[in-house]
N, C-alpha and C positions, 0 to 999 in steps of 0.2 A: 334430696341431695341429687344433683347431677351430677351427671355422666363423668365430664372434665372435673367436678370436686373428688369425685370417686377415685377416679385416675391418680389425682396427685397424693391421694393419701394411703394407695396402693402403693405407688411407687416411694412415700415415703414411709412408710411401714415398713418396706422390702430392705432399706436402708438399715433400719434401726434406730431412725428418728423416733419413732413414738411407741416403742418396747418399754419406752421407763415407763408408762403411763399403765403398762398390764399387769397385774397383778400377780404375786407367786399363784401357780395352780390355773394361771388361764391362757388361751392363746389369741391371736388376731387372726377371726375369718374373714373371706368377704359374703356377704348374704347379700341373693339375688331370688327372683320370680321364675317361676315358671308357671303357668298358667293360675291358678290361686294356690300355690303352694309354695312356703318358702324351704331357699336350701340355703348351703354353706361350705365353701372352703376355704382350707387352711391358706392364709396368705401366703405362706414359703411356695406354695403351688405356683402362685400366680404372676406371669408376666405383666401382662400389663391388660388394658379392657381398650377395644378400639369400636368405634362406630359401626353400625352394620353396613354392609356394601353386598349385594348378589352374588353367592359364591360360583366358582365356575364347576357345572357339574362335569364329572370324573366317573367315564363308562364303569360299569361290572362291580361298585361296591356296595357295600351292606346301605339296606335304607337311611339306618342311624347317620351314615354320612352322606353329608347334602352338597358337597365339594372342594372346591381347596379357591383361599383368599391368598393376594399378593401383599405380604406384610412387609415393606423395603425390603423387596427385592428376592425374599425368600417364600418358599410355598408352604400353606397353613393350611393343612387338612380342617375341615372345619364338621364339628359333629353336632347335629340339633338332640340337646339333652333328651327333649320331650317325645322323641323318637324312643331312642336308646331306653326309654322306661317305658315302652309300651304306647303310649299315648299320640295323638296325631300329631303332624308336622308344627311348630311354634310360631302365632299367627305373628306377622311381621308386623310392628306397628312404630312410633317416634322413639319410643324407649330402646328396641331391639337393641343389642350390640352383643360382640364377640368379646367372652372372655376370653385369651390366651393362657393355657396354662403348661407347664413343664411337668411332662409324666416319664419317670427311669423305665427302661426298658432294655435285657440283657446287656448292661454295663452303658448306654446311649440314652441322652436325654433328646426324648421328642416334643416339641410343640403342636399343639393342637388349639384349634381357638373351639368354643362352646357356645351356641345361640340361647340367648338368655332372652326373658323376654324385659326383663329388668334389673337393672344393678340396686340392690338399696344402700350399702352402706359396708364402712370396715369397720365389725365392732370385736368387742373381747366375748368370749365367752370361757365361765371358768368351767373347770372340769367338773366341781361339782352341781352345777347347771346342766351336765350331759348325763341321759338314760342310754344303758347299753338300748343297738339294735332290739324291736320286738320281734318275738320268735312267731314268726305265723307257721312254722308248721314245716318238715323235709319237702313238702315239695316248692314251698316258694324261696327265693334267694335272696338272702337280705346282705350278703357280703358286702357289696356296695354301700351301704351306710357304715358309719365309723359309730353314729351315735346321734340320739332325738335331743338337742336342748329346747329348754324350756322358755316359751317367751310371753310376750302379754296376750298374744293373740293365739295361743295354742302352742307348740311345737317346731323349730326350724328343724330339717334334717338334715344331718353334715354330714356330706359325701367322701366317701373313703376312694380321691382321685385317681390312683393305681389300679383300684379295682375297678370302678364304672365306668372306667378308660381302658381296660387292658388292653395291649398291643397285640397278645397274642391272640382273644377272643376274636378284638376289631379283624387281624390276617385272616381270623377261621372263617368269621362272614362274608370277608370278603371274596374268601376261593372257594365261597357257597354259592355267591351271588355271579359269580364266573363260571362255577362248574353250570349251575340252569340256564346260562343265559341271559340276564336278567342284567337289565342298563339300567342305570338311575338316570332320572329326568328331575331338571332343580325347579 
């Protein structure tokens, strides 16, 4: 599926075009790549998915963020998921693009776009297809996951966007990465 079929079925999902089609007990995500791993979010998240473009880096913030994108006309912090969970920066390739997603924050909804390194598809997944979070144990943080569904190829995991986004975390690294010094380079 590409990019532009993706897009239009995002934006017609977001509508309520194609809710009749879901099931009681299931929701529409969209499932994308990150390095060999797939994830998932809830379509109400999601704005819309635009092309990748070079984001303009933005001194003294957390590494997670790789800069901010001009989306008409407005500024799009843009954060590389692959970062954000530990892992090296998302190698850019034809696929790349920014999801845009809408995360609340103290009564304000922010826009952030998320470097993906593949869109796959908007599918349904019911809830009884979803395993709670596994527990690895107090000292690792699984908050960020909502939940593992089950697929043909193993597991997608579907990201709890409030939390693997939070604004106030993102503020804390960011006056970490200010308090040392410390400039990002894109």
């Amino acid at each position: 599926m590409t990019n532009d079929m993706v897009v239009r079925t995002v934006a017609a999902a977001r509508r309520g075009n194609d809710n009749d089609d879901v099931s009681s007990g299931g929701a529409l995500y969209l499932a994308f790549l990150l390095g060999h791993e797939a994830y998932a979010i809830e379509i109400e998240c999601i704005r819309e998915i635009v092309e990748y473009s070079e984001p303009t880096a933005v001194p003294m913030m957390p590494p997670s963020v790789c800069g901010v994108i001009n989306l008409r006309g407005g500024v799009v912090p843009v954060i590389d998921l692959a970062v954000r969970f530990g892992a090296d920066p998302a190698a850019i390739g034809r696929r790349t693009c920014f999801v845009i997603v809408e995360v609340a924050h103290a009564g304000a909804v922010h826009v952030l776009g998320l470097v993906v390194d593949r869109v796959n598809a908007v599918t349904e997944i019911r809830s009884g297809d979803i395993e709670p979070p596994p527990a690895f144990g107090a000292r690792i943080n699984t908050d960020f996951i909502l939940g593992m569904a089950r697929s043909n190829d193993g597991f997608v995991i579907i990201l709890n966007v409030a939390r693997t986004l939070s604004m106030a975390e993102l503020a804390t690294l960011g006056k970490a990465g200010a308090d040392s010094g410390v400039l990002l380079a894109a």
